[in-house]
N, C-alpha and C positions, 0 to 999 in steps of 0.2 A: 716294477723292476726293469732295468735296461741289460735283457739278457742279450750278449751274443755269442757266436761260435766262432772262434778263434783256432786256425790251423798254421803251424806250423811242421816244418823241418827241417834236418840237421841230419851232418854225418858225424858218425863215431871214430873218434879218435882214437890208436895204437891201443890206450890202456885201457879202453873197455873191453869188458870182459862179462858176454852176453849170461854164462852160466852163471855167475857173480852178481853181476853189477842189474842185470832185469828185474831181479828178484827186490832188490834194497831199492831199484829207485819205487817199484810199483809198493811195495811197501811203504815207501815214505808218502809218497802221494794219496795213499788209504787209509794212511797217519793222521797227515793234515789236511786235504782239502774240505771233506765234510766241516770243518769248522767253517769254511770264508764258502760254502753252500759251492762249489767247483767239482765237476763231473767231467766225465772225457774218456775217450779212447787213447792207447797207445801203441802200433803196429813197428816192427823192427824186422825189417830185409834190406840182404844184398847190403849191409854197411849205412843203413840209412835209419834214421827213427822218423816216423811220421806221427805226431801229435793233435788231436782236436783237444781243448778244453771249451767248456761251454760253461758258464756262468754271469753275474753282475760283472759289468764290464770294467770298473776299475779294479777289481779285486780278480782279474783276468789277468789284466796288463801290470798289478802288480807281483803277481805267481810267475809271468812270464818274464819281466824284468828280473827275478831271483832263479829263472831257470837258464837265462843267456851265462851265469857264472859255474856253471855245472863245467868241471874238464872232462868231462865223459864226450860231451858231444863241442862241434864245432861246424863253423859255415850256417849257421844256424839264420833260415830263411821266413818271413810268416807268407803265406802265398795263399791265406785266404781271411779274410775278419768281417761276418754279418750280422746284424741283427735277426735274430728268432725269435718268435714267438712261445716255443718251449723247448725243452731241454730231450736228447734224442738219447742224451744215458741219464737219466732221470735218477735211474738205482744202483750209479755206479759214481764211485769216486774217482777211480779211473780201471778204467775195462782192459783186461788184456787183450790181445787176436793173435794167436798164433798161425794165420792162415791162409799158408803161402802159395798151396793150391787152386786157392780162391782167388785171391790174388793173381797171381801168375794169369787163370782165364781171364780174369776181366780186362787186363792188360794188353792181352794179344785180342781180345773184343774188340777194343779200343785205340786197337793198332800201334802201343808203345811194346818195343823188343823187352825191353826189364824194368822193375822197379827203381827208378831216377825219379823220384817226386818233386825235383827243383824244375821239371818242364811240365810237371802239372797242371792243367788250367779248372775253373769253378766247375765244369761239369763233370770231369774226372775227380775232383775233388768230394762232389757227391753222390758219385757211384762209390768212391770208397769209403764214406761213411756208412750209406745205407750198407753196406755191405757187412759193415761191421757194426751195425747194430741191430744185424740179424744172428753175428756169429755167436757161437756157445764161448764161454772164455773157458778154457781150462783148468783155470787156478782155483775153482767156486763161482757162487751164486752169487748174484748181487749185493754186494754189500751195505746199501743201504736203501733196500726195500722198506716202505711203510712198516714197521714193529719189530723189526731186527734188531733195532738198538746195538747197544755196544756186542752182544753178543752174535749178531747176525757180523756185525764187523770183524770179530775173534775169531770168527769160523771161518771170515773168506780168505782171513792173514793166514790161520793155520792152511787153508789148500795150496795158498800162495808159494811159501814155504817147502809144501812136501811136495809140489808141481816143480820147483827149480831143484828141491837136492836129487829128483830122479832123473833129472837134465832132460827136461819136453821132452 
């Protein structure tokens, strides 16, 4: 299989609506990717979404080619696309991170003032991944750990769910 990790980002446009609209996209994404075998993180600060997906690489570029028509987001950049050898959310269809404290230190670590992921480069790129593939998600448990099945998946949409209606 020709896995790679594929990072993008984009800013959020007037009508999104973080308390709304986090909850339905990460939902859709827990929907659908398990079927075309797509996993990934998604991080949201400061007006910015930052994106890894990792999967077969046509079935990458074609999730991504259907996520450039999303009006949620816009200016929408890829600023990083490599080959891996394995997958870094393996049990995630897509990972939440709420983790702006986290964030914020590795930032000033690394001597950027804020979250602006369009001056980005690959080694900031993978301080924020490892970073977030140490974080706890909030919403639940991985969703598709080895024997979870559909019900390991029902269980991570129900936390999904009652994580947005009590607004993070």
């Amino acid at each position: 299989m020709n896995l790679v990790r594929f990072v993008y980002v984009s800013a959020a446009t007037p009508e999104f609506n973080e308390q709304l609209d986090m909850g339905r996209i990460l939902q859709a994404s827990r929907r659908n990717n398990p079927s075309q075998e797509i996993g990934g993180v998604l991080y949201y600060g400061h007006g910015y979404f930052f994106q890894c997906l990792e999967g077969e690489r046509r079935k990458v570029n074609a999730l991504y080619r259907r996520l450039l028509g999303d009006p949620r987001h816009r200016d929408v950049d890829v600023i990083s696309v490599k080959p891996i050898p394995f997958r870094s959310f393996v049990d995630w269809s897509m990972k939440y991170v709420p983790v702006e404290d986290d964030v914020e230190n590795l930032l000033k670590r690394r001597g950027y003032k804020r979250f602006e992921p369009y001056d980005f480069d690959e080694t900031m790129v993978d301080a924020l991944i490892n970073l977030f593939a140490g974080a706890t998600d909030p919403t639940g448990g991985p969703d598709l750990r080895e024997g979870a099945g559909s019900a390991g998946r029902n269980k991570a949409l129900a936390g999904l769910l009652d994580f947005f209606r009590r607004g993070r």
